[in-house]
N, C-alpha and C positions, 0 to 999 in steps of 0.2 A: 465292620469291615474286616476288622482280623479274622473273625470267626468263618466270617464268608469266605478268607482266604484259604482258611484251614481246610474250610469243606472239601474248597476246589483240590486242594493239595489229595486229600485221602481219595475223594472220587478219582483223580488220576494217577494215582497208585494201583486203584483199586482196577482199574482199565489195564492198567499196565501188566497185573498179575494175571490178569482174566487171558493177555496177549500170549504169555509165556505160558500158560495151560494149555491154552489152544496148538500153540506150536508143540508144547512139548506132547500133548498127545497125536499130533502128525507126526512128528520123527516118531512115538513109538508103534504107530499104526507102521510107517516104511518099516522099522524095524524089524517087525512080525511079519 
């Protein structure tokens, strides 16, 4: 059960990083 908690934790980190690449490379495509 922990373990499976852990997962979920890192896979949505891991979502969550993936979000702010994506944004940050639109603001720098507007940027350009």
């Amino acid at each position: 059960m922990a373990a499976s908690l852990k997962d979920d934790e890192r896979l949505l980190a891991f979502h969550a990083l993936q979000e702010w690449l994506k944004l940050a490379a639109w603001l720098g495509g507007v940027a350009m």
